[in-house]
N, C-alpha and C positions, 0 to 999 in steps of 0.2 A: 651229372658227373663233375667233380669238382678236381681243378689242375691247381698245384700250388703253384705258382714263378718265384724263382727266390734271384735277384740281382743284384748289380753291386750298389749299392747307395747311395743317395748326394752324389751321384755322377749324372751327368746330361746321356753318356753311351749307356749306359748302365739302366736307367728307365726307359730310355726311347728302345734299348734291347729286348726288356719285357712288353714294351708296347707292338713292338714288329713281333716277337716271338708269338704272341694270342692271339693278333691278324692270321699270319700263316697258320699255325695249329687250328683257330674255328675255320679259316677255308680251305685247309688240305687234308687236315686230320680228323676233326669233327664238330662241329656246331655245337651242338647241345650239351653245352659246358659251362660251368659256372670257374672266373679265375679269382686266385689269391692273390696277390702281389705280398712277396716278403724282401724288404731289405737286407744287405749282408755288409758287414763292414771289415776290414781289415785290423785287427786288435791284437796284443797280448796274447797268446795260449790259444784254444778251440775256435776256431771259425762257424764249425757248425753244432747243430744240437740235433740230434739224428730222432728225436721226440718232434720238431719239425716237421719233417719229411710226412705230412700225414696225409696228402692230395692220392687219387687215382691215379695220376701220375704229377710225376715232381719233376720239376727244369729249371736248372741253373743256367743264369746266363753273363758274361762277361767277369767271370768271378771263377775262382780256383775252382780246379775237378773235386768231386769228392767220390770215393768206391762206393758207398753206400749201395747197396742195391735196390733200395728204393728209390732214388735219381734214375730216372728213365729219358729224359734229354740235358744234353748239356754245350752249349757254347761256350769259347773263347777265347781271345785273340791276346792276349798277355803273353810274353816270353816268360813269366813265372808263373805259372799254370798250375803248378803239381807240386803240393806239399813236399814231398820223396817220394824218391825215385820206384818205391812200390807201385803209391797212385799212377806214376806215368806208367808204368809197366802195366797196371790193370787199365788205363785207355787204350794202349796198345794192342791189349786181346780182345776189346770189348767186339763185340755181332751186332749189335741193335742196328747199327745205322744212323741212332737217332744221336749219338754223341763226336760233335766235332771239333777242330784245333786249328789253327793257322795265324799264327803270330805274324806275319804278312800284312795282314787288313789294319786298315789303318783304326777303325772301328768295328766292333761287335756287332752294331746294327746292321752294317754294310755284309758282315761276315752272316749273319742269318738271311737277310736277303737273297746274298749268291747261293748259300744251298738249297734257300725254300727254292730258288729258281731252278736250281739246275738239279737238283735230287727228288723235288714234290710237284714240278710246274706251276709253284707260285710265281703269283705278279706283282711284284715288288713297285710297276709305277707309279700307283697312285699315292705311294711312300716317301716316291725319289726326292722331294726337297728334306724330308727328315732323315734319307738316308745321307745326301749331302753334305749338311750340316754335321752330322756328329762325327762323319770325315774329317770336318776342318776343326772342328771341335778335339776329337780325341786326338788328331794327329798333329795339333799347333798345326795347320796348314794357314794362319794368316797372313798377308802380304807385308805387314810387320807388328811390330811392339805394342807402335799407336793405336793400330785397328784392335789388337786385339785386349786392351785396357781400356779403350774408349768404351765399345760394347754398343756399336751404333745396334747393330744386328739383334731381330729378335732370338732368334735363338744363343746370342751369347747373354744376353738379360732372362733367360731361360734359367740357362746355366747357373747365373750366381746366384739364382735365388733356388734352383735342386741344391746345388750344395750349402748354402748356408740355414735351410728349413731346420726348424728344432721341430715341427709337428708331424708323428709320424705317420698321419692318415696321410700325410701334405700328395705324397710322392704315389700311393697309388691310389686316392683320387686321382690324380695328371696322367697316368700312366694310360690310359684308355683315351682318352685326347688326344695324345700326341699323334696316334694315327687315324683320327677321324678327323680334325680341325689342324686348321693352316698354323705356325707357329704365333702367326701377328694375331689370329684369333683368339690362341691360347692366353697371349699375353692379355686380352682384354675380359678376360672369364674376371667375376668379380672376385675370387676366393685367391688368385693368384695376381693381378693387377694391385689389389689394396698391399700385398707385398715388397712391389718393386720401389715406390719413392725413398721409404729408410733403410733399403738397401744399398742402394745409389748412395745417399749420404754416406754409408757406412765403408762402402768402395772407396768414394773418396777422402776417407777420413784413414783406411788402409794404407794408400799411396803416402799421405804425408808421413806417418808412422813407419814406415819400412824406406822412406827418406832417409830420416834418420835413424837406426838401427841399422842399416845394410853397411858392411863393410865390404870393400871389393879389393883386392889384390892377386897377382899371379892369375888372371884370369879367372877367377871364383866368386861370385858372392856369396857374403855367411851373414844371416841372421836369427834371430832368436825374439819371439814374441810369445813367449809360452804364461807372461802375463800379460796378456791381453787377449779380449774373445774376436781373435783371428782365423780359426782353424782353415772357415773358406775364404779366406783372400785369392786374390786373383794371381795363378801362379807366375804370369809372364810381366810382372808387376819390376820384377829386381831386372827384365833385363830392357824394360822400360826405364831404368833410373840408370842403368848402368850396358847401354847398348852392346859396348865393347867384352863383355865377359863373356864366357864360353858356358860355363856351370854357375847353377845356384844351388845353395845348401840352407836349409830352413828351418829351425823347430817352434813350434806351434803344440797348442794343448785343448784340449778337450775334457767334458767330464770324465770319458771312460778310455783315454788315449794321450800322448806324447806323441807326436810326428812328426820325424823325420822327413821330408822331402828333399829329394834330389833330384836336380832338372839340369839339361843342358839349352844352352841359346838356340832355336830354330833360325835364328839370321845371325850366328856367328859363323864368321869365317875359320872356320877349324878344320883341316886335313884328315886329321886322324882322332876320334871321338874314342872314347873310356867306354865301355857295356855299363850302365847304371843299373840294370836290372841283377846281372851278377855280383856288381860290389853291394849290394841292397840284401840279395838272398845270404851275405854271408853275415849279416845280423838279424837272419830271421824275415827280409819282405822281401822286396819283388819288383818285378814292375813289367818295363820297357827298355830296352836298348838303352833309349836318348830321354827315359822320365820311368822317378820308382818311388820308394817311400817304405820306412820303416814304424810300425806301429811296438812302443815303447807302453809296459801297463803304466796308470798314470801319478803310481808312486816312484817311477824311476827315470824321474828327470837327471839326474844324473848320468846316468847309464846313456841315455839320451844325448845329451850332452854331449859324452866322452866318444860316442859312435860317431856323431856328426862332427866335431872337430879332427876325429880322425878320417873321414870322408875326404873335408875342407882340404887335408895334408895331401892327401893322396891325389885329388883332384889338381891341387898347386905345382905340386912336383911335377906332374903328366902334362900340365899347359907350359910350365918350362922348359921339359925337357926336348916339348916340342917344336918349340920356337927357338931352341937351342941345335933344331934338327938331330939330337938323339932319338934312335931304334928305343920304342916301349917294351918292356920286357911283360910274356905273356905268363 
């Protein structure tokens, strides 16, 4: 029997999600399965292609709902979850069991673990350092800036090289690994090890690059490297150059994508924080609370552009306003 996994891509939660999803599924639900691994990206227009969906059963995981009725499991921990309000309405009735939600978790991995446990009596601890990790991983849970742009950690040298892979077997070869071998292990497979040194260079050729490029004011940084192949730079980069800001705003480019990133400082000292996932779903994306990102098609850098500087505005005014001790208006 063959299960497609379809995930969210070039993310560290996002494959180690599929990686925990296929543990639990061969030892709760059934062995004798053959998996797919399919990446999913956040773009311009259609997310999915329902010609896809072609496994004995289909599971998304850490990535928007879809109704589809061949989707038979679905994880996810995103505050932006649900295209519209339809989709959220058809989660809302769904029976199976097998589709859940809780923007609560810091990560997807974490979030399949607690239901394989507590809804199928899976055992989640021979996972617990990967479930760890993509805790601190998707939720910036580092102890600061340094640590987490240095990248001593194997699972953060993990991380930049899921996100910057242009090959797409890359991620689900890996994806069966993550829960059978240690991360330090991982890092030493030879298919992934020959990756890491001119990636490392390319980190730190990032850092100098968004040196100069970052402008910071009103508590905000804004930059724009949509000439140059940045897409995965390391997001806590601008508040490593610029500790004291609260928000970064970013655009970057890809072959099939513009992107928008919007992040707030995990060690700024901030009172009262903006929802970035709501001012993100009102140009089309999504995210988290306190980190989101809009996917622009890649003819409309412009459009791009004009959404991210008005971010920038709204973001500036709101760090003013607050240091000004003015009520935000909701």
């Amino acid at each position: 029997m063959r299960v497609r996994v379809f995930y969210h891509d070039k993310c560290f939660d996002g494959a180690s999600s599929a990686a925990l999803f296929s543990r639990f599924y061969r030892e709760r639900i059934r062995n004798d399965v053959e998996f797919v691994y399919t990446g999913l990206l956040h773009r311009a227009g259609a997310l999915f292609n329902e010609s896809d969906f072609d496994g004995a059963e289909n599971a998304i995981v850490d990535f928007k709902y879809s109704s589809s009725p061949k989707i038979t499991w679905w994880f996810d921990h995103h505050e932006s979850a649900f295209l519209t309000p339809a989709d959220a309405a058809h989660f809302e009735q769904d029976q199976s069991n097998k589709k859940f939600y809780d923007p609560d978790f810091k990560s997807c991995t974490s979030f399949i673990a607690a239901i394989g446990e507590q809804r199928f009596g899976f055992n989640p601890a021979p996972v617990a350092d990967l479930v760890h990790w993509t805790d601190i991983v998707d939720g910036a849970l580092y102890p600061d800036a340094k640590t987490a742009v240095e990248m001593k950690a194997p699972a953060m040298k993990l991380t930049m090289i899921i996100e910057s892979t242009q090959d797409p077997s890359f991620i689900p070869r890996l994806i069966p690994l993550l829960v059978n071998e240690s991360l330090s292990q991982i890092l030493e497979e030879p298919f992934v090890a020959s990756l890491l040194p001119p990636l490392m260079k390319r980190h730190e050729a990032s850092v100098n690059i968004l040196e100069q490029r970052t402008e910071a004011n009103d508590g905000v940084v804004y930059f724009d490297v949509t000439d140059q192949d940045l897409e995965g730079y390391n997001k806590f980069i601008p508040y490593y150059l610029h500790p004291d800001c609260v928000y970064s705003v970013g655009l970057s480019k890809s072959s099939f994508r513009v992107k928008v990133s919007v992040g707030s400082n995990p060690w700024a000292r901030a009172d009262r924080l903006v929802n970035l996932a709501r001012i993100c779903e009102r140009y089309g994306g999504g995210g988290h609370a306190r980190v989101g990102a809009i996917s622009f098609d890649v003819k409309q850098s412009d459009a791009a552009r004009k959404a991210a500087r008005e971010i920038v505005d709204e973001l500036r005014a709101s760090v003013r306003e607050q240091r000004a001790g003015i009520p935000r208006q909701q």
